[in-house]
Backbone as JSON Lines, residues from 0, in Angstrom:
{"i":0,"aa":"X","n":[28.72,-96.98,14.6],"ca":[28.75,-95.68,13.96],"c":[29.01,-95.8,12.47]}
{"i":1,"aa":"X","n":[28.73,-97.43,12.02],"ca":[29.44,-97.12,10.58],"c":[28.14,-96.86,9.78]}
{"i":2,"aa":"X","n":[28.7,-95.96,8.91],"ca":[27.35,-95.59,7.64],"c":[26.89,-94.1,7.9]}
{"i":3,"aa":"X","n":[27.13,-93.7,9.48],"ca":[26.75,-92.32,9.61],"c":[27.59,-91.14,8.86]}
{"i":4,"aa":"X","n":[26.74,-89.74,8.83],"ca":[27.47,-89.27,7.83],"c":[27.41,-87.91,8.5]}
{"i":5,"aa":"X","n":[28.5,-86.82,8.64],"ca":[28.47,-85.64,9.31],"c":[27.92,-84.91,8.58]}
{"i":6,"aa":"X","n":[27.06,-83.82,9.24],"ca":[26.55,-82.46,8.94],"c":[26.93,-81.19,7.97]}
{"i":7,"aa":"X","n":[26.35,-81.12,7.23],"ca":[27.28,-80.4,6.47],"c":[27.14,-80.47,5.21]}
{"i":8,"aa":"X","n":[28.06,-79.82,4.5],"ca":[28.11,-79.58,3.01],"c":[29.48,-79.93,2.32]}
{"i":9,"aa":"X","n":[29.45,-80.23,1.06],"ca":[30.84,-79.98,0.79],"c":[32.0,-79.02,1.06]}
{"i":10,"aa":"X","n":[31.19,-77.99,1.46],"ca":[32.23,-76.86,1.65],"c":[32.64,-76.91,3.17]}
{"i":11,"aa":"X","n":[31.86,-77.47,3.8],"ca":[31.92,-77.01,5.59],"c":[30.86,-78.77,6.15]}
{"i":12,"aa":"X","n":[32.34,-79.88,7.05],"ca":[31.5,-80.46,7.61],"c":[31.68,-80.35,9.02]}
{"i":13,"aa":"X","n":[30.99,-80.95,9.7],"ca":[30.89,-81.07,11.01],"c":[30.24,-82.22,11.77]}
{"i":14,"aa":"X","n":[30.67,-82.58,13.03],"ca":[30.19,-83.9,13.59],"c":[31.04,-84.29,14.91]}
{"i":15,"aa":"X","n":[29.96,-84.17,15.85],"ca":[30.45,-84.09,17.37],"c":[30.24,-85.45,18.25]}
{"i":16,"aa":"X","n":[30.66,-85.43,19.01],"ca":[30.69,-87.08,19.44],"c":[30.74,-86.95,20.95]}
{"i":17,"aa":"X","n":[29.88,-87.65,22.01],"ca":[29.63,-87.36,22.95],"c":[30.11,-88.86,23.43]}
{"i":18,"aa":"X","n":[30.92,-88.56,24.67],"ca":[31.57,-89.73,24.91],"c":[31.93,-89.54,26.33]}
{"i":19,"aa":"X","n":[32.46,-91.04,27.16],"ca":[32.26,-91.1,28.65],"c":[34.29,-90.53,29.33]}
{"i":20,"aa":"X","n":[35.14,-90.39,28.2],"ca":[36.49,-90.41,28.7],"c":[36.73,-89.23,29.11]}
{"i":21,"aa":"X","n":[37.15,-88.76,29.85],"ca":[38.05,-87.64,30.36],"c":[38.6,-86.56,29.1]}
{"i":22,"aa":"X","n":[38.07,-85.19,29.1],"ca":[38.79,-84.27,28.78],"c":[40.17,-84.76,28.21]}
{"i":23,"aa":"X","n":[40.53,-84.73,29.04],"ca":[41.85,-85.1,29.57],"c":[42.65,-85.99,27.84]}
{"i":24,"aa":"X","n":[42.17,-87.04,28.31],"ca":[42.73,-88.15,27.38],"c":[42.32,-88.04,25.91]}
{"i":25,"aa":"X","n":[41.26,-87.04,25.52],"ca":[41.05,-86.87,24.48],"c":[42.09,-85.77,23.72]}
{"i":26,"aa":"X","n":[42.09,-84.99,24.14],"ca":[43.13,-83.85,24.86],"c":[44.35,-84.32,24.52]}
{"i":27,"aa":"X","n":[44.74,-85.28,24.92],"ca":[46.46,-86.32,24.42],"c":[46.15,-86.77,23.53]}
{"i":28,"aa":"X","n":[45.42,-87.05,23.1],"ca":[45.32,-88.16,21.39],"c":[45.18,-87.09,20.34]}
{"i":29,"aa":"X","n":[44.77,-85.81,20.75],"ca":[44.62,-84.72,20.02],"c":[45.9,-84.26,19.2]}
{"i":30,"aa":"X","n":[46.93,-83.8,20.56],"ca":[47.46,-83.16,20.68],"c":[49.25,-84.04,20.28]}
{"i":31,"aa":"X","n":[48.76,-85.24,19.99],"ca":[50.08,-85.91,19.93],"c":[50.01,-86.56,18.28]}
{"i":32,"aa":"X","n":[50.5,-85.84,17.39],"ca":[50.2,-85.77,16.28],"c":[50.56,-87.32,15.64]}
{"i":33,"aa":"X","n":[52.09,-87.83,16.16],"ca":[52.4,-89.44,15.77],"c":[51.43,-90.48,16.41]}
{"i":34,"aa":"X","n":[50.2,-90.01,17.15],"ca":[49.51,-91.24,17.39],"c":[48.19,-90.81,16.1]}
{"i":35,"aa":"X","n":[47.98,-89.71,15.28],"ca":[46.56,-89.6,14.52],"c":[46.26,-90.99,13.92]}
{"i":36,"aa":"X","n":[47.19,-91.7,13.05],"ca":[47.25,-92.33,12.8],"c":[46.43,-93.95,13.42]}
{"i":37,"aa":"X","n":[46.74,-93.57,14.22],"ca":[46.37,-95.01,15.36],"c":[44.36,-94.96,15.64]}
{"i":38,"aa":"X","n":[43.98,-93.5,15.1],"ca":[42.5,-93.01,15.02],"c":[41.66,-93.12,14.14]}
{"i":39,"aa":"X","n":[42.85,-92.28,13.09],"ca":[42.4,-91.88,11.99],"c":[42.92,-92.77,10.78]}
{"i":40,"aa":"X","n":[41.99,-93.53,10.37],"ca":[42.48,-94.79,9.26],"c":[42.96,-94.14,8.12]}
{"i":41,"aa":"X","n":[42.23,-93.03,7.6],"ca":[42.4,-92.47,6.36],"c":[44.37,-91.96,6.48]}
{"i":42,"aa":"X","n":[45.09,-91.98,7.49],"ca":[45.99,-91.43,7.16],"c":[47.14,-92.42,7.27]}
{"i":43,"aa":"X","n":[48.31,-92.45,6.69],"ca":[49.15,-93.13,6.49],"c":[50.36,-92.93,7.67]}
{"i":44,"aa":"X","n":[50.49,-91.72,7.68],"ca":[51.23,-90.87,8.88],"c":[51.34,-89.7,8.92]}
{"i":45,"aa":"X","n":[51.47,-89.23,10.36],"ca":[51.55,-87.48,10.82],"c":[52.47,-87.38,11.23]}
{"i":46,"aa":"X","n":[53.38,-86.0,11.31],"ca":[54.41,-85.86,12.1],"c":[54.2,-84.04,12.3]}
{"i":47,"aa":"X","n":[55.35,-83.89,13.51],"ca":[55.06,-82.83,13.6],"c":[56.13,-82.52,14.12]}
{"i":48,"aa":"X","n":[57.34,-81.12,14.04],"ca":[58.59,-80.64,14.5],"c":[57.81,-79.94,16.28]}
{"i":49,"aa":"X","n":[58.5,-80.46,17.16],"ca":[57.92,-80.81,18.38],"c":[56.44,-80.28,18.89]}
{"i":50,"aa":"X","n":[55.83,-80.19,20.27],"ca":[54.33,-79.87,20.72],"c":[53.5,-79.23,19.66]}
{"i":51,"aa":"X","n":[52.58,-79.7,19.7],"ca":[51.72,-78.79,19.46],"c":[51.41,-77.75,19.69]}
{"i":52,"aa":"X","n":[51.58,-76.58,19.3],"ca":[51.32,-75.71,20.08],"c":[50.76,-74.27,18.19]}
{"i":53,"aa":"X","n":[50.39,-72.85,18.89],"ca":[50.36,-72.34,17.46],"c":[51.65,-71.69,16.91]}
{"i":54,"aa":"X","n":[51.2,-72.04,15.9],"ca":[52.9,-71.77,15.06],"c":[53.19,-73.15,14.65]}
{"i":55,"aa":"X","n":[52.9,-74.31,15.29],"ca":[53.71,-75.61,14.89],"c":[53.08,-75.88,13.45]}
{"i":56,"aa":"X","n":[54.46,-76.63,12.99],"ca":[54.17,-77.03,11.37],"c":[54.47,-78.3,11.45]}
{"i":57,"aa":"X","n":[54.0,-79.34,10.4],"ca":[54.1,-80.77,10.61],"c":[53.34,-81.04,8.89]}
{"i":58,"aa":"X","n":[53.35,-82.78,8.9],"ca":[52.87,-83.04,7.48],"c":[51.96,-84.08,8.29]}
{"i":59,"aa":"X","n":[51.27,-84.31,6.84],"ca":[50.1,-85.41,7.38],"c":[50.23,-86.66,5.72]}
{"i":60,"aa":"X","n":[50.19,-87.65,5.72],"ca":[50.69,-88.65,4.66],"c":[48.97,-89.41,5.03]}
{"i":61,"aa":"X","n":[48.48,-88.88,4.12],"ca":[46.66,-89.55,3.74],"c":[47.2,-91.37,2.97]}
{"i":62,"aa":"X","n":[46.97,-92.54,3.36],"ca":[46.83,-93.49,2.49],"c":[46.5,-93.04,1.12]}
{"i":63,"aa":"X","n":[45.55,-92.81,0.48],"ca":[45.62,-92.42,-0.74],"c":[45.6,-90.87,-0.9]}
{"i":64,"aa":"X","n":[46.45,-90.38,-1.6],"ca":[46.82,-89.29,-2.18],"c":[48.26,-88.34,-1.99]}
{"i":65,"aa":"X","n":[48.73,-87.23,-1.82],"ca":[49.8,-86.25,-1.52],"c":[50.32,-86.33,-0.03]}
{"i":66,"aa":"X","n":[50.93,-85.91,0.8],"ca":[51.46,-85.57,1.38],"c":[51.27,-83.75,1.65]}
{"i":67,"aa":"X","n":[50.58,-83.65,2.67],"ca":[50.41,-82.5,2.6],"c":[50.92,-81.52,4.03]}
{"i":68,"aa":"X","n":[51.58,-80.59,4.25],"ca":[52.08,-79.61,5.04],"c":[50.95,-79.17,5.74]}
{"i":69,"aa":"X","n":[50.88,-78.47,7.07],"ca":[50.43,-78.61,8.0],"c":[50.56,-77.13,8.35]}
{"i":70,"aa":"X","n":[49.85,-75.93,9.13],"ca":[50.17,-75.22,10.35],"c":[49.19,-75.09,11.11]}
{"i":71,"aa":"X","n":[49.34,-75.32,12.83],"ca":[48.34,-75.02,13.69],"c":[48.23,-73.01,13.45]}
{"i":72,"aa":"X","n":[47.3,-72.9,13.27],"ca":[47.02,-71.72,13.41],"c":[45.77,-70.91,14.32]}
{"i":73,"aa":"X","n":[45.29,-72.06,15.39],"ca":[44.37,-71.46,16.62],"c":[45.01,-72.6,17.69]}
{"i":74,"aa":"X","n":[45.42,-72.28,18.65],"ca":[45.44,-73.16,19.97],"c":[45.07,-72.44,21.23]}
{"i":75,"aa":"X","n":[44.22,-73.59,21.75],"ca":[44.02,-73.07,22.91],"c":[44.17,-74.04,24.12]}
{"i":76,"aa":"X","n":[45.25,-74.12,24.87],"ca":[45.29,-75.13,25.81],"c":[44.34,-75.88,26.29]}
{"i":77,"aa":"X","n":[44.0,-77.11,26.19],"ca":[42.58,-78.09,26.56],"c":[41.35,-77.97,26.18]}
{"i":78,"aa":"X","n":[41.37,-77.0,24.96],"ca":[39.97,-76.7,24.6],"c":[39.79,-76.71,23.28]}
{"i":79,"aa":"X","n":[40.78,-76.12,22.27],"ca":[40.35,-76.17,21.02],"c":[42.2,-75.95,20.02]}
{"i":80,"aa":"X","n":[42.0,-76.3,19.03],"ca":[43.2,-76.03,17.66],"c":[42.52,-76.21,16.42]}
{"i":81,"aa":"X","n":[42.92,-75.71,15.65],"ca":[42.95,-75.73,14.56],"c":[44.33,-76.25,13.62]}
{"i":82,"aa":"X","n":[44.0,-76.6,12.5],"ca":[45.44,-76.32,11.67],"c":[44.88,-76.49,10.25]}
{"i":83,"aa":"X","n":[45.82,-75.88,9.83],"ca":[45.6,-75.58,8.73],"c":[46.28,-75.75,7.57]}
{"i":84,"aa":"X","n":[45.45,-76.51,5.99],"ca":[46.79,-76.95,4.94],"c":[46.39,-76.02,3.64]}
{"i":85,"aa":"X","n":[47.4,-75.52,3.11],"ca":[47.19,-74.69,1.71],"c":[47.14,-75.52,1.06]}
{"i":86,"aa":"X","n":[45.86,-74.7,-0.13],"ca":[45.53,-75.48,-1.4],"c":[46.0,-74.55,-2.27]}
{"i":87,"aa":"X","n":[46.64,-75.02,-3.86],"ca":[46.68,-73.83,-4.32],"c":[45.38,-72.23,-4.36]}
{"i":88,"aa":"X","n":[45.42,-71.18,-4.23],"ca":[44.13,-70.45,-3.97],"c":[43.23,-70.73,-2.77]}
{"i":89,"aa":"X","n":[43.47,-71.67,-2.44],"ca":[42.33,-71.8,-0.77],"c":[43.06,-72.48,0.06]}
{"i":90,"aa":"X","n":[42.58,-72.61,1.22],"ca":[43.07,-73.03,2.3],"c":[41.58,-74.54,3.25]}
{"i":91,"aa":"X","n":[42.58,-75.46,3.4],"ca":[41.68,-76.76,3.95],"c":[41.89,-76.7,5.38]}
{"i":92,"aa":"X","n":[41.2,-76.22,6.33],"ca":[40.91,-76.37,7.6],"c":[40.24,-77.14,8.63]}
{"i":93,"aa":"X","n":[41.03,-77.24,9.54],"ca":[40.0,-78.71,10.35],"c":[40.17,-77.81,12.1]}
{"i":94,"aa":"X","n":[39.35,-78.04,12.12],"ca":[39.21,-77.54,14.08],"c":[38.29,-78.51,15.08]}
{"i":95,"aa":"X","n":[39.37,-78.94,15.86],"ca":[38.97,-79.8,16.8],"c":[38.76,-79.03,18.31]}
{"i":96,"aa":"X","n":[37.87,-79.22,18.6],"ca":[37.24,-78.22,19.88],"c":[36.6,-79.17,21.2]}
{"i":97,"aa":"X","n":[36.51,-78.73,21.96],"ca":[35.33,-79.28,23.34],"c":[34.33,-78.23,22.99]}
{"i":98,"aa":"X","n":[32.96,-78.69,23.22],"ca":[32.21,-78.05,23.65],"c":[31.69,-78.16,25.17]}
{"i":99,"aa":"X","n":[30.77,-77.24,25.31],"ca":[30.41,-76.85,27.11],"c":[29.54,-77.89,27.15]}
{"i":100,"aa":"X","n":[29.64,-79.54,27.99],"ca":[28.39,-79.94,28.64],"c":[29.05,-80.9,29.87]}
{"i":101,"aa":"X","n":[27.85,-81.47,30.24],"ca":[28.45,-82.27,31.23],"c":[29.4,-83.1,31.39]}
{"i":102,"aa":"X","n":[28.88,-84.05,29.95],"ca":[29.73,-85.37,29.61],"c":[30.69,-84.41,28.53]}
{"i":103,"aa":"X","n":[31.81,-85.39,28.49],"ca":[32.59,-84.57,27.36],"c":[31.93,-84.77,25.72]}
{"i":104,"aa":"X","n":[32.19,-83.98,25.61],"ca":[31.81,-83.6,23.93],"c":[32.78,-83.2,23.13]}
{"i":105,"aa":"X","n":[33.09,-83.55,22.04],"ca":[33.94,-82.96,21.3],"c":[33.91,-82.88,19.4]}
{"i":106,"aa":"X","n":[34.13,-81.9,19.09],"ca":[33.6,-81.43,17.82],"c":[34.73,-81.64,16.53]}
{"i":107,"aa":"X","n":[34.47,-81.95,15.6],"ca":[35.12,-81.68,14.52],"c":[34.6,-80.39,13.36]}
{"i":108,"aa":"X","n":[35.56,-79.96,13.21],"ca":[35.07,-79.01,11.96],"c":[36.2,-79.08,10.69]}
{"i":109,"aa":"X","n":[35.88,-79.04,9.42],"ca":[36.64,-78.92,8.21],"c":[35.61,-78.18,7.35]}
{"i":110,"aa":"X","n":[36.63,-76.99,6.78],"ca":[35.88,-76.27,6.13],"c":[37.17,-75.65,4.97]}
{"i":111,"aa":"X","n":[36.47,-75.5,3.99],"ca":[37.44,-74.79,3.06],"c":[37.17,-73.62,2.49]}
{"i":112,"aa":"X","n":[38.21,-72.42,2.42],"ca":[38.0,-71.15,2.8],"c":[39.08,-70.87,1.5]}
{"i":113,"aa":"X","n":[38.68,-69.42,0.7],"ca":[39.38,-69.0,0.1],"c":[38.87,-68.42,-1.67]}
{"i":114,"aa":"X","n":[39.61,-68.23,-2.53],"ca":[39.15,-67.59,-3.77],"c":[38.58,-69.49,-4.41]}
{"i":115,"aa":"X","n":[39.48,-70.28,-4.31],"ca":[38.93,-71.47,-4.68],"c":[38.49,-72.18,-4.37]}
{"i":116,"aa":"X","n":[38.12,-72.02,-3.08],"ca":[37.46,-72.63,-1.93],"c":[36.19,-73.75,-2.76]}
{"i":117,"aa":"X","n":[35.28,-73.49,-3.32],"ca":[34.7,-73.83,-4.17],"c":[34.78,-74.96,-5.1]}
{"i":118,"aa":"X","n":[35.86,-74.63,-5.28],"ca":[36.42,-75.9,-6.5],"c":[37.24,-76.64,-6.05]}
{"i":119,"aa":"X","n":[37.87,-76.56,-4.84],"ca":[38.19,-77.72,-4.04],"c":[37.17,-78.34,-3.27]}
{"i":120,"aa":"X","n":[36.26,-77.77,-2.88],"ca":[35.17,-78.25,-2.01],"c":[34.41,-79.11,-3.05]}
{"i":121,"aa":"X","n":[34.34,-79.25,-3.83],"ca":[33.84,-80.1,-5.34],"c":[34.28,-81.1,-5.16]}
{"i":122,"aa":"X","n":[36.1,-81.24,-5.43],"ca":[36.63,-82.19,-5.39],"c":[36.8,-83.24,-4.51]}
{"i":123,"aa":"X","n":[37.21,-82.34,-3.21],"ca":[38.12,-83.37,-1.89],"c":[36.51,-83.38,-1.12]}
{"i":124,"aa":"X","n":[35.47,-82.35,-0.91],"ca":[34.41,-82.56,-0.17],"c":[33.77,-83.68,0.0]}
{"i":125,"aa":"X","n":[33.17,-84.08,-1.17],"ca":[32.38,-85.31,-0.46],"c":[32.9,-86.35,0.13]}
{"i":126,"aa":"X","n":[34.24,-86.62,0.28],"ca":[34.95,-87.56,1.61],"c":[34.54,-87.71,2.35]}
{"i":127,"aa":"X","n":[34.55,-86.34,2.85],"ca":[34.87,-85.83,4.6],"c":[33.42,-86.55,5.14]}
{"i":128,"aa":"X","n":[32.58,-86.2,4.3],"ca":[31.29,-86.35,5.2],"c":[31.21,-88.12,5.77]}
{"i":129,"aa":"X","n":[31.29,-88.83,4.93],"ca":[31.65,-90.38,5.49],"c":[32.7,-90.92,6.07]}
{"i":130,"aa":"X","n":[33.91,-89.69,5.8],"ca":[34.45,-90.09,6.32],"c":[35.39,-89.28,7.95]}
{"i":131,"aa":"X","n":[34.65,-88.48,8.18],"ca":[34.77,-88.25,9.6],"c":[34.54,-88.88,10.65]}
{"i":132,"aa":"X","n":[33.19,-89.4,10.89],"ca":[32.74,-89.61,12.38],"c":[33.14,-91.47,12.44]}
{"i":133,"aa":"X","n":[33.59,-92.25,11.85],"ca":[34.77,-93.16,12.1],"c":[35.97,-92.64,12.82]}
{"i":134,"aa":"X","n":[36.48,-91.94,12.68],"ca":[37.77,-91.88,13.19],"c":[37.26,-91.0,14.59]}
{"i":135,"aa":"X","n":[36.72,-90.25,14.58],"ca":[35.65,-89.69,15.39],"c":[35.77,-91.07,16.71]}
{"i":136,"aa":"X","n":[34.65,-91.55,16.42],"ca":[34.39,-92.4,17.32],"c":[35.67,-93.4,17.9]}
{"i":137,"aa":"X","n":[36.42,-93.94,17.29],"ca":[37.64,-94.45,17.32],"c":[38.22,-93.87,18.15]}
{"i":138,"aa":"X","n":[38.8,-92.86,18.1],"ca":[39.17,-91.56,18.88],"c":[38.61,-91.4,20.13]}
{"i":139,"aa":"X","n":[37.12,-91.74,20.67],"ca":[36.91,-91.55,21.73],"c":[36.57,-92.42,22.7]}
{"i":140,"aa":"X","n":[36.74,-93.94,21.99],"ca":[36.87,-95.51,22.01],"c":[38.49,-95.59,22.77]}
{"i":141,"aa":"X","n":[39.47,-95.16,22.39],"ca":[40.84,-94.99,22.6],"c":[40.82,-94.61,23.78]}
{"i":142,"aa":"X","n":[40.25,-93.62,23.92],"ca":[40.2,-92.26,25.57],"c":[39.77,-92.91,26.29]}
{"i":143,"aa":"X","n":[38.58,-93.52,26.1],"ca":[37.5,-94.46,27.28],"c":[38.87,-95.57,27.45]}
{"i":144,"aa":"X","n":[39.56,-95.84,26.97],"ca":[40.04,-97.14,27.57],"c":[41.61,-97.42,27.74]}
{"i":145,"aa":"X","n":[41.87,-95.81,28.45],"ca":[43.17,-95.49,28.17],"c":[44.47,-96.88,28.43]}
């Protein structure tokens, strides 16, 4: 999967990954914020003041750059969350979802929303797109082989 690049724009990416593990176990790697890390290379460390759930707040420590604050603000037991980090004037959003098929599927979304939405999407955007569907796949490499 290396070199692939998710769908999308600077402002809004996306990139879904179809894989053989259980709901289930994807579902726990999701949802257990001190393992992101173990997925997701880009980050240094996550934490989170207990479950996941909405309402929970937590930080996320990127290898290079800030330290940034955290709130889930969509949960839905085994199916989808969101959370969400303020920018000054906009807001950086990521939503991790299942979609409906046979085999499990599961989606990423990051999108940035707001009066500056724009001018952060300038800045921090072109990352995301190379650098999503690594950790992506990693992530569902983990599940397959619990």
């Amino acid at each position: 999967m290396t070199g692939s690049l998710a769908e999308g724009s600077n402002r809004r990416v996306s990139h879904t990954v179809t894989t053989t593990a259980e709901r289930a176990a994807i579902w726990r790697l999701w949802t257990d914020v001190s393992s992101w890390k173990e997925w997701d290379e880009g980050l240094k460390d996550a934490e989170c003041a207990g479950p996941l759930s909405l309402g929970s707040q937590g930080r996320i420590t990127p290898k290079s750059g800030t330290k940034a604050a955290f709130e889930i603000t969509e949960f839905s037991p085994g199916e989808a969350y969101a959370l969400t980090t303020k920018l000054p004037f906009a807001r950086l959003i990521v939503r991790r979802a299942f979609e409906t098929s046979e085999r499990t599927k599961f989606k990423h979304d990051v999108w940035f929303d707001g009066p500056f939405a724009g001018i952060w999407a300038a800045l921090l955007g072109p990352g995301f797109r190379p650098a999503l569907p690594p950790p992506m796949q990693k992530l569902a490499d983990l599940a397959e082989c619990p």
